[in-house]
VOGU-3710 file (C-alpha; in Angstrom, 3 decimals, decimal comma):
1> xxxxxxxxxx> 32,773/-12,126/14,473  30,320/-9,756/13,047  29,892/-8,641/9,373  28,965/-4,473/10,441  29,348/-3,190/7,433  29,112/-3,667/3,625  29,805/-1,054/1,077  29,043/-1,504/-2,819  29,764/0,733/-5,456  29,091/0,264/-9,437
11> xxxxxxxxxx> 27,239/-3,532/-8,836  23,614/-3,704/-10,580  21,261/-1,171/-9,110  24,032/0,317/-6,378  25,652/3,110/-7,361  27,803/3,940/-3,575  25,921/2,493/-0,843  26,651/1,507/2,999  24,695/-0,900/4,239  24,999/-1,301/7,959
21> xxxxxxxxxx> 24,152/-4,831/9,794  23,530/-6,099/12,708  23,965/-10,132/14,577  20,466/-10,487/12,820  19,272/-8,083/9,885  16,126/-8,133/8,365  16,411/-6,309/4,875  13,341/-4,786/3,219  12,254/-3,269/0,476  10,101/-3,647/-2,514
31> xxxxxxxxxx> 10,424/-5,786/-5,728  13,517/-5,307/-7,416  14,884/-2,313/-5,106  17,798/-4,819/-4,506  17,249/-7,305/-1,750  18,747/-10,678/-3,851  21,563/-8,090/-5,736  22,643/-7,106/-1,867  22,810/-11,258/-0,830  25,187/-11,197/-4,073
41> xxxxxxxxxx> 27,210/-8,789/-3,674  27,846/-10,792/0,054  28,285/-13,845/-1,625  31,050/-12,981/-4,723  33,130/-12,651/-1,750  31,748/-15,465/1,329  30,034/-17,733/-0,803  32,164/-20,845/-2,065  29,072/-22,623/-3,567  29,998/-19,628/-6,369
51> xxxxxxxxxx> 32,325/-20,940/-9,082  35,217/-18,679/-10,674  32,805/-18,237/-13,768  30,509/-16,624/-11,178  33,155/-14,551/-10,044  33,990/-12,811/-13,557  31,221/-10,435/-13,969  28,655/-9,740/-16,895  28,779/-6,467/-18,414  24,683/-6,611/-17,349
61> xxxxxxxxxx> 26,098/-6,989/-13,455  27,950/-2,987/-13,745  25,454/-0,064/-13,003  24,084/0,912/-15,976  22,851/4,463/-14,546  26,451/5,682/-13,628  27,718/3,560/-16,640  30,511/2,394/-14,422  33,228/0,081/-15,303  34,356/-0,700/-12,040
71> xxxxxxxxxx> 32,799/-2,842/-9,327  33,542/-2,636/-5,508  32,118/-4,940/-2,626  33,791/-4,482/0,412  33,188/-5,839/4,026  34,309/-4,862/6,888  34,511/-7,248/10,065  34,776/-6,706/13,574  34,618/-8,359/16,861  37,141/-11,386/15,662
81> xxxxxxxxxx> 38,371/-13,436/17,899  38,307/-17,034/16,924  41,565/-18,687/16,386  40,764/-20,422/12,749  40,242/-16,241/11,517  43,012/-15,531/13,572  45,134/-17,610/11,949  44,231/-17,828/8,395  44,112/-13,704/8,186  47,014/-13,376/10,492
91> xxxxxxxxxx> 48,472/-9,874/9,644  45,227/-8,593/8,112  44,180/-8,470/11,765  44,289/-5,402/14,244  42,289/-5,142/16,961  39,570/-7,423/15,653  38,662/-5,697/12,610  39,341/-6,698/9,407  37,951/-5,464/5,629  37,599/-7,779/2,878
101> xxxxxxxxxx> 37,510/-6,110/-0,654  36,385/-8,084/-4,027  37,460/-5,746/-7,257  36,262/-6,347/-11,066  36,882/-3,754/-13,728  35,273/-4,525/-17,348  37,930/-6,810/-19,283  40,055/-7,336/-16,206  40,126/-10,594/-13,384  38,719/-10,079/-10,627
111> xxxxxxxxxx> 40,855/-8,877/-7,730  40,340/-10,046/-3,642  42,433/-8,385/-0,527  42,396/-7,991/2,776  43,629/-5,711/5,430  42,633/-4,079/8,619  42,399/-0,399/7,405  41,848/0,756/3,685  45,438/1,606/3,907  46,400/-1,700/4,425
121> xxxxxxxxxx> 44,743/-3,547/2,047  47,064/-6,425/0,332  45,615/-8,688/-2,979  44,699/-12,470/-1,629  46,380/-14,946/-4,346  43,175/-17,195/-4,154  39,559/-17,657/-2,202  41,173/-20,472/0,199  39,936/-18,088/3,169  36,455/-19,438/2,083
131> xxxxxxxxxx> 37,954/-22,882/4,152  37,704/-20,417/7,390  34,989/-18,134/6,864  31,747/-18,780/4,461  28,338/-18,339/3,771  25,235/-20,423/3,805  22,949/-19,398/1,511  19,025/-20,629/0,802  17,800/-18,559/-2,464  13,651/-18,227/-2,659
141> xxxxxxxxxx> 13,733/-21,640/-4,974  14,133/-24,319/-2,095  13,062/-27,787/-3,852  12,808/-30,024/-0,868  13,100/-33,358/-2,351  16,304/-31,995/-4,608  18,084/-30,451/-1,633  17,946/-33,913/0,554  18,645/-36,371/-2,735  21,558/-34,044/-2,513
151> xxxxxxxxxx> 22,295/-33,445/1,171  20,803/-36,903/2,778  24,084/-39,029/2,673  25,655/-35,988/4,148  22,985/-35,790/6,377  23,223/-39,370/7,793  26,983/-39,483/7,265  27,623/-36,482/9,714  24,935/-38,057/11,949  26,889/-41,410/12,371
161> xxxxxxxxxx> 30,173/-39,716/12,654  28,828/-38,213/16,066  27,239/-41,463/17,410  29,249/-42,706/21,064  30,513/-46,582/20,427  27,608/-47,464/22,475  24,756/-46,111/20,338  26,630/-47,448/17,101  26,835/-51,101/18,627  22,997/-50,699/19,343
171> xxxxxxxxxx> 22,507/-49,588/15,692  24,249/-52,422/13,983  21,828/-54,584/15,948  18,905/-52,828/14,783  20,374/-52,886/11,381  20,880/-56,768/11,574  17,401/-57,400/12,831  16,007/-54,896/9,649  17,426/-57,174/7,447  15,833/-60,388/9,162
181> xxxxxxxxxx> 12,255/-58,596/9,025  13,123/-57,331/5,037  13,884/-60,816/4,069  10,383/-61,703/5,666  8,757/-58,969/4,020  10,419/-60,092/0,777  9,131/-63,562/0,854  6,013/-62,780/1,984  5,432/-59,920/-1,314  6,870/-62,812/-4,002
191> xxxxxxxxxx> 4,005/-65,100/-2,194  1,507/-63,218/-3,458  -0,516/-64,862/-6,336  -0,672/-61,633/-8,571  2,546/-60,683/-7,916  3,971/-64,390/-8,483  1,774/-64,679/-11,128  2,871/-61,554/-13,059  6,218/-62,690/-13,276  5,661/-66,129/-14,072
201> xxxxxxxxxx> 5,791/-65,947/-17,864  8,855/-63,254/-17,825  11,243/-66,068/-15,711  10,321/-68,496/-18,370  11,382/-65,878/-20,987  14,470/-65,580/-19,293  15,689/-68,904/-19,184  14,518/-70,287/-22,051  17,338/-67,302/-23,138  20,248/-68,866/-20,969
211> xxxxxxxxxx> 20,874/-72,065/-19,048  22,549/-69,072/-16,411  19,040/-68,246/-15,851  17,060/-71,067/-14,466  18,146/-70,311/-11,044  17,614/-66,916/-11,022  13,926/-65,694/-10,951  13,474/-61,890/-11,408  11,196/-60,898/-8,385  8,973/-57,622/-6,682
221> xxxxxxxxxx> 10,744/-56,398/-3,831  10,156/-53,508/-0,924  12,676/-51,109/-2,313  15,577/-52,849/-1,382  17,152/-56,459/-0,911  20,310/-54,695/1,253  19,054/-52,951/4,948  22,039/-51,013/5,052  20,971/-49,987/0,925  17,361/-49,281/2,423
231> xxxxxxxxxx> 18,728/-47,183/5,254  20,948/-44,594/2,818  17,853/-44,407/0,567  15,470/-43,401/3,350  12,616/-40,931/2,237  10,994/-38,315/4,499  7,492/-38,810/5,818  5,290/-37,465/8,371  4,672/-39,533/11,487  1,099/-39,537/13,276
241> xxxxxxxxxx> -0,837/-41,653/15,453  -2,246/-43,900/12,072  1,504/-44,270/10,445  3,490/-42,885/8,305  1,999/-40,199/6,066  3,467/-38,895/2,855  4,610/-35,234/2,742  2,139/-32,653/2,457  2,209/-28,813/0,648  4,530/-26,398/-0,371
251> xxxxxxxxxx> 4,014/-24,594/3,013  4,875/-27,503/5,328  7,687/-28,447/2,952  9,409/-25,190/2,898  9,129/-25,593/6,933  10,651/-29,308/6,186  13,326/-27,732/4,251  14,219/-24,912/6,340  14,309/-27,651/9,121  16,481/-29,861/7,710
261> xxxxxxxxxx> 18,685/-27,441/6,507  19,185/-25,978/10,060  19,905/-29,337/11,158  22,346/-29,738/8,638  24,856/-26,987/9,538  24,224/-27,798/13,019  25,568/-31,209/12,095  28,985/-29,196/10,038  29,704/-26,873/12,889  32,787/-27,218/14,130
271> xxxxxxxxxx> 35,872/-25,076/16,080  38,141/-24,930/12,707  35,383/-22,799/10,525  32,933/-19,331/11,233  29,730/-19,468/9,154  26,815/-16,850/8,740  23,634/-17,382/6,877  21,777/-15,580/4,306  17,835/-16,645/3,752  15,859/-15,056/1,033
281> xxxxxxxxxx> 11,415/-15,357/1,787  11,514/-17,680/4,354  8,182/-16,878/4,665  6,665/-18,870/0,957  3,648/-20,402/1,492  3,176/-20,343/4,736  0,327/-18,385/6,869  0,866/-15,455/9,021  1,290/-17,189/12,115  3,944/-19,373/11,008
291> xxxxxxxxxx> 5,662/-16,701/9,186  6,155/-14,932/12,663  7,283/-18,810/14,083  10,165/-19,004/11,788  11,369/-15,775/11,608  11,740/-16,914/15,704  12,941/-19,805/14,969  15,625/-18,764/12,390  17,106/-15,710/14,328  17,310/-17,177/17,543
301> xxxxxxxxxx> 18,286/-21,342/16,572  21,500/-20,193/13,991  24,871/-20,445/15,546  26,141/-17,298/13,834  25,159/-14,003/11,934  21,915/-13,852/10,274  20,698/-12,134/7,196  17,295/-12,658/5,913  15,299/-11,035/3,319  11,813/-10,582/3,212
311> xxxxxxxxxx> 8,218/-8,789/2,129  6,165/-10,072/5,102  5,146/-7,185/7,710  4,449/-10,576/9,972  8,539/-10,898/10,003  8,791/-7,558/9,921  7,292/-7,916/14,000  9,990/-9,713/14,617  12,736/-8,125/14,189  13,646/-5,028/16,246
321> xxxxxxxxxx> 14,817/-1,538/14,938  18,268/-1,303/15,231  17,745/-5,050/13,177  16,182/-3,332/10,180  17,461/-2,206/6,949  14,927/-1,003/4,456  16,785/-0,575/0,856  14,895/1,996/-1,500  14,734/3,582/-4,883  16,049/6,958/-5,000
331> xxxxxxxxxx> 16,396/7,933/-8,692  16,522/4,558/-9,960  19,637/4,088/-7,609  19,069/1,781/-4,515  19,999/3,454/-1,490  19,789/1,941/2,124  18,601/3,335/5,240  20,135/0,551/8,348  18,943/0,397/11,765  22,312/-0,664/12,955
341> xxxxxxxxxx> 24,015/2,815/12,509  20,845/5,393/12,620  19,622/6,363/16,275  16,992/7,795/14,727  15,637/4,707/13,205  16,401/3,481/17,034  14,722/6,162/18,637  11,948/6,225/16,273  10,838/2,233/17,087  10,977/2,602/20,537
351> xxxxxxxxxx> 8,442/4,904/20,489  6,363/3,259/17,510  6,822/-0,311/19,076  3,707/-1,189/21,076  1,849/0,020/17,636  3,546/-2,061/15,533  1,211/-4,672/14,305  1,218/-6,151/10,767  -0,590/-3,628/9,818  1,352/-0,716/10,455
361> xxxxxxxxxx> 4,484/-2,683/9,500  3,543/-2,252/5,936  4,842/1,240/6,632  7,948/-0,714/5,798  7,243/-1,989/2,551  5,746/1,684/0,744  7,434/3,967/-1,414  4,847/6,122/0,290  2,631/6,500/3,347  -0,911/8,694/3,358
371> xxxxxxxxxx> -1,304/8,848/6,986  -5,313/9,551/7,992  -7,217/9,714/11,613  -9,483/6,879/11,263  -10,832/3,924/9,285  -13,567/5,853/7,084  -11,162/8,164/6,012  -9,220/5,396/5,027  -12,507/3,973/3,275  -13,023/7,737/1,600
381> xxxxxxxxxx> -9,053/8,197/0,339  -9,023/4,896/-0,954  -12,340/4,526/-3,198  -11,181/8,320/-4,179  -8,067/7,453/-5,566  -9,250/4,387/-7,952  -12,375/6,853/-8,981  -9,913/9,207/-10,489  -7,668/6,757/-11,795  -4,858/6,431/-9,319
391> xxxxxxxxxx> -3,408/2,961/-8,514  -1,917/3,109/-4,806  -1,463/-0,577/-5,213  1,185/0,305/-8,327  2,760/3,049/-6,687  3,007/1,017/-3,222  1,289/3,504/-1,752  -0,367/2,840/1,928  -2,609/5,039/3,448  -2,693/3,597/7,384
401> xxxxxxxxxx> -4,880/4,614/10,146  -3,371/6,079/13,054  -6,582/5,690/15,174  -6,474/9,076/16,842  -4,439/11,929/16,288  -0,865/9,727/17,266  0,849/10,763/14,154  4,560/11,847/15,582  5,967/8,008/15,660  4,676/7,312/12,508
411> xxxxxxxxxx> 6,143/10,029/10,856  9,443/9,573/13,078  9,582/6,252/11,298  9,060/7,199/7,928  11,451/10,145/8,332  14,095/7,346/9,636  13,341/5,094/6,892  13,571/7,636/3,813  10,052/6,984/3,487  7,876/10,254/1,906
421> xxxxxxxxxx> 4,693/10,843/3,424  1,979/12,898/3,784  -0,833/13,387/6,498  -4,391/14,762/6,694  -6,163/15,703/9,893  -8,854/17,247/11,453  -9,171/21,139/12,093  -11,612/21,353/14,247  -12,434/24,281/16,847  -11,625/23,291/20,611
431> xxxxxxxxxx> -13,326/24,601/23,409  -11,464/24,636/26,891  -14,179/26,527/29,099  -14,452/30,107/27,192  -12,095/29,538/25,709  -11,584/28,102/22,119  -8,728/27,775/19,467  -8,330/25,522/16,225  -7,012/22,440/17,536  -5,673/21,337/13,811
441> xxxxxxxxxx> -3,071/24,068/13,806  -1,645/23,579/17,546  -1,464/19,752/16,907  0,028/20,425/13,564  2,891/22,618/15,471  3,357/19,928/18,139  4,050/17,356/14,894  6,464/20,232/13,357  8,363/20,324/16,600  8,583/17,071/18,223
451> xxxxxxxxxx> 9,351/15,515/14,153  11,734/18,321/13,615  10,438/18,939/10,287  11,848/21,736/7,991  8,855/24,661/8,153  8,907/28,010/8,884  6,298/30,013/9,547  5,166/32,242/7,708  4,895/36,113/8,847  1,575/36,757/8,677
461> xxxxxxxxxx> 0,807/33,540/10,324  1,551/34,426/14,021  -1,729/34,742/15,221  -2,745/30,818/13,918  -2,960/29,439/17,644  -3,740/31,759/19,367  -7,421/31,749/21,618  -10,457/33,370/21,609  -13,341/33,941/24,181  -16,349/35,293/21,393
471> xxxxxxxxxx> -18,616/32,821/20,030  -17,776/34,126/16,737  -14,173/33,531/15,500  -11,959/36,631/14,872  -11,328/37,918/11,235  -7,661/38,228/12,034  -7,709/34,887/13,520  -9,265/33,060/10,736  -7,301/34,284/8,427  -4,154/33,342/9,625
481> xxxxxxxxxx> -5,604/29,829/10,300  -6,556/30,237/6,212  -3,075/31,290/5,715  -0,926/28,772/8,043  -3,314/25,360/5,859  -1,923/26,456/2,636  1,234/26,777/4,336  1,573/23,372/6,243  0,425/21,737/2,470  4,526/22,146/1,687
491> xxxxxxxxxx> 5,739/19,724/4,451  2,868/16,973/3,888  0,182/18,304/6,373  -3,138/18,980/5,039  -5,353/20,307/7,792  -8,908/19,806/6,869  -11,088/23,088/6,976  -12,959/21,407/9,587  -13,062/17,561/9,739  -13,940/14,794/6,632
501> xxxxxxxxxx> -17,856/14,438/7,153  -18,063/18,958/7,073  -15,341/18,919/4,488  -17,498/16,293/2,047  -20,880/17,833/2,648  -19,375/21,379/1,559  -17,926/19,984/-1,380  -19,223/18,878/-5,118  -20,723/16,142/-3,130  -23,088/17,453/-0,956
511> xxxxxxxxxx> -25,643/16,207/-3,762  -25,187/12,784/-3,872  -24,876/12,694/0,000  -28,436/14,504/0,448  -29,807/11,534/-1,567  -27,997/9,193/0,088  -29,041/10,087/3,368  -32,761/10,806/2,124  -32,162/14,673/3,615  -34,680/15,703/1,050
521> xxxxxxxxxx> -34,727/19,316/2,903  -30,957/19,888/2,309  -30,511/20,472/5,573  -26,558/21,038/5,863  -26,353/20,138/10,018  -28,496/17,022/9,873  -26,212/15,464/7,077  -23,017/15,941/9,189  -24,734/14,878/11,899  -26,353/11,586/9,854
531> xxxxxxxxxx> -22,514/11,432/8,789  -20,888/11,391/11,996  -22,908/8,594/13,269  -20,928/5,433/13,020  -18,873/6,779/10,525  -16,895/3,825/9,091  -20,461/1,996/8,819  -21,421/4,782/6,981  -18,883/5,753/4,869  -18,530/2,230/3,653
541> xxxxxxxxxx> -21,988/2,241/2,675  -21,458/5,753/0,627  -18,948/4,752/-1,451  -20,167/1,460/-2,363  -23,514/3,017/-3,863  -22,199/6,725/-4,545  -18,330/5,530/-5,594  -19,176/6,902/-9,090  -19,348/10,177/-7,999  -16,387/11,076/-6,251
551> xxxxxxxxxx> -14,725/12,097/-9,951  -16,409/15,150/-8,989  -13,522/15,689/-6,924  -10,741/15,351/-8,985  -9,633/18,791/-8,568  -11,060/19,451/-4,794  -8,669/20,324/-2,201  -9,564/16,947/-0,683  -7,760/14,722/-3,515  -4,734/17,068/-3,064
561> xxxxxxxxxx> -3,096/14,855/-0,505  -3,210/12,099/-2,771  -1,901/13,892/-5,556  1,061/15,265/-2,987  2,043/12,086/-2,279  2,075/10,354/-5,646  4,188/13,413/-6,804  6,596/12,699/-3,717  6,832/8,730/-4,792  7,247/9,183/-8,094
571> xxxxxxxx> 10,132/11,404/-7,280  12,092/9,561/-5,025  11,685/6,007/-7,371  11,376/7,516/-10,855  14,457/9,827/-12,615  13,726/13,198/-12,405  10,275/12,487/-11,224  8,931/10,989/-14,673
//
């Protein structure tokens, strides 16, 4: 059985939304786009940890936005074929698929059906389908020591129940024997003289009260007179080499909890019931490496369909495309583009994947993406925006390195993933024997056309690519170059006049970089060339003494791609833009 498909209309932020899944989805997004409010929506109608009180909305839980009245989750099923569905939905049933539908208009009850088509759809009387099919969920509060005072019996119970006669013969043995060596242990504690002697006055007390109690001396004990009392009251430790060791931080416990919560519906599967599983942050508190452990460890151990929700771009490795759904403001509306049912999202991973690292993965997490050439740009871009006041950090705004020129998957994937973004890259003059040509403008065609973007050039553009043999460039050519830069601005691709180190010394910051460099002649060719020598170094260096000065640029052609791309986020998450 497979969950494919969930549609919501009217609940919280979703206004009409299909959100496509897969055996194991990984959903994304920022804070508050709707991650927890999709898990919801999934349990009002799998979860049966959710009382009928949960079931009867709040006028809070209708969209706001749309000012709806009605509420509509709806999943649709396919690939059924285990007897307990079979049975409990028989009817409902065609083929495999069925859609379950939970209903709740303002002032009304809640109404639940079923049916294999939307024409078929017929109310369900009660929830007792819940017996069949459910939902495990683990929210981002996991309390290790409240989940096992709640789940150990259950725990140990379910254990037992699956021992062979043989192994519980062997255990009533052991249990005898505990109770010989907890007697010992017993004796041996009231022995000692400051424990004896503690107690000494308080037995007097007691029966100088009643005759009952001369007999009957209070005493210290290990825990527990009983064994089989001990044994239902065990605590967890770690083991090692020197003992037992008490449990550690809220990183290793969340690993405890996710363990023993694995183990737990491991213990509860069974032939009669289907389960899937929905985990919020599995990856609190714990380091990269781990996060990448359990994500492995999650997806692949769970007997069933797996949903998890996270902000780690270490998970985020894990999963692969058609795997991914990234949920995202679009004017204040959460709307959801999923792996499972875009082959461009497909398409668009396979050729990303060998560059997906944790860093490029927080491609996923942005509301926008400034996509540069190489790490000192980066260095530049980023001291430039906080100079002139713009938080990229607020705006989840990434600018990444593509190392190189390799910008086509990257934009493939933010295209896939409604994610805006904008590039900048070099425009510098090639030189292929005699001949030469701007090499900005052809690479900027080759993104247009591979990316299928939405440009047309313009008329008086044609003669942008083409070659020349002169050592001095042609009027006619230049200017179309001129003309097709402003052009390319529209889609997101600014094409630097020539590169970042020519671009900076022409600029209001030639200056500052003169005295940086200690060019005291002004000397124009030596700076780039000063520039241009380990340029990361170097630019790091600049901005950390100069980073004052770069409000010169706040209306220079090289802020504009940060200003294009703030524009473009603020659009897509804010109404109207504002």
């Amino acid at each position: 059985m497979l969950i494919y498909r969930v549609n919501i209309k009217g609940f919280r932020n979703y206004e009409d939304v299909d959100v496509y899944l897969n055996s194991s989805s990984l959903i994304i997004g920022s804070n508050n786009v709707g991650k927890t409010n999709f898990i919801y929506a999934l349990r009002l109608l799998f979860d049966r940890n959710l009382s009928e009180n949960d079931l009867d909305l709040l006028d809070s839980d209708f969209n706001a936005y749309s000012h709806s009245d009605k509420v509509e989750i709806t999943a649709y099923l396919k690939d059924i074929n285990e007897e307990c569905l079979l049975s409990e939905f028989k009817g409902n049933i065609n083929e495999g698929k069925l859609i379950l539908k939970y209903t709740k208009e303002k002032n009304q009850d809640y109404i639940l059906q079923a049916g294999f088509s939307e024409d078929t759809m017929q109310e369900l009387k009660s929830r007792s389908y819940l017996r069949r099919l459910s939902m495990q969920y683990v929210d981002t509060n996991r309390n290790l020591y409240k989940y096992l005072r709640k789940e150990r019996q259950n725990l140990l119970l379910n254990s037992q129940e699956l021992l062979s006669e043989e192994q519980k013969n062997d255990d009533k043995t052991k249990t005898i024997e505990i109770q010989k060596n907890l007697n010992s242990i017993n004796e041996k504690i009231s022995s000692l003289n400051y424990i004896k002697n503690a107690l000494e006055n308080v037995n007097k007390e007691l029966s100088s009260l009643s005759v009952e109690n001369e007999d009957q001396n209070i005493q210290f004990v290990a825990g527990h007179n009983d064994a089989e009392k001990m044994l239902s009251d065990v605590a967890l430790s770690y083991s090692s080499e020197e003992g037992p060791l008490t449990l550690g931080g809220d990183g290793r416990n969340n690993q405890i909890y996710l363990a023993t919560w694995r183990a737990r519906q491991e213990l509860k599967a069974g032939p009669d019931h289907v389960t899937f599983y929905a985990i919020e942050e599995p990856e609190a508190h714990l380091h990269p490496h781990q996060q990448r452990k359990l994500a492995q460890y999650l997806t692949k151990s769970l007997k069933g369909q797996v949903i998890v929700t996270s902000h780690s771009p270490q998970i985020a490795e894990i999963f692969k495309a058609e795997n991914i759904v990234r949920l995202y403001f679009h004017n204040k509306y959460t709307e959801a583009a999923s792996g499972p049912n875009d082959a461009q999202i497909k398409n668009s991973f396979n050729a990303f994947n060998y560059r997906l690292n944790t860093l490029s993965a927080e491609v996923f997490f942005s509301y926008g993406v400034f996509l540069v050439e190489g790490v000192s740009e980066v260095i530049f871009y980023k001291a430039l925006a906080k100079e002139n006041g713009i938080d990229l950090d607020r705006l989840n705004i990434s600018i990444l390195a593509v190392e190189g020129i390799g910008f086509k998957p990257y934009i493939n994937i933010c295209n896939a993933l409604s994610i805006p973004w904008v590039l900048r890259t070099d425009n510098d003059i090639f030189k292929n024997r005699e001949e030469k040509y701007y090499a900005g403008i052809k690479r900027a065609v080759g993104i247009i056309k591979e990316c299928k973007l939405d440009y047309k050039k313009p008329s008086e553009c044609d003669k942008a690519c083409e070659k020349w043999h002169c050592d001095t460039i042609p009027n006619d050519i230049k200017n179309n170059n001129e003309a097709m830069r402003k052009s390319l601005k529209n889609i997101g691709i600014y094409m630097a006049k020539v590169d970042l180190e020519n671009d900076i010394a022409n600029s209001n910051l030639s200056e500052a970089l003169y005295a940086h460099y200690c060019i005291f002649d002004k000397d124009l060719k030596s700076l780039v060339s000063k520039m241009q020598k380990s340029k990361a170094k170097n630019m790091f260096d600049f901005v950390e003494e100069m980073h004052s000065k770069l409000q010169m640029l706040n209306d220079d052609e090289l802020i504009e791609p940060i200003d294009s791309i703030v524009t473009k986020v603020k659009s897509q998450v804010q109404y109207n833009g504002k």
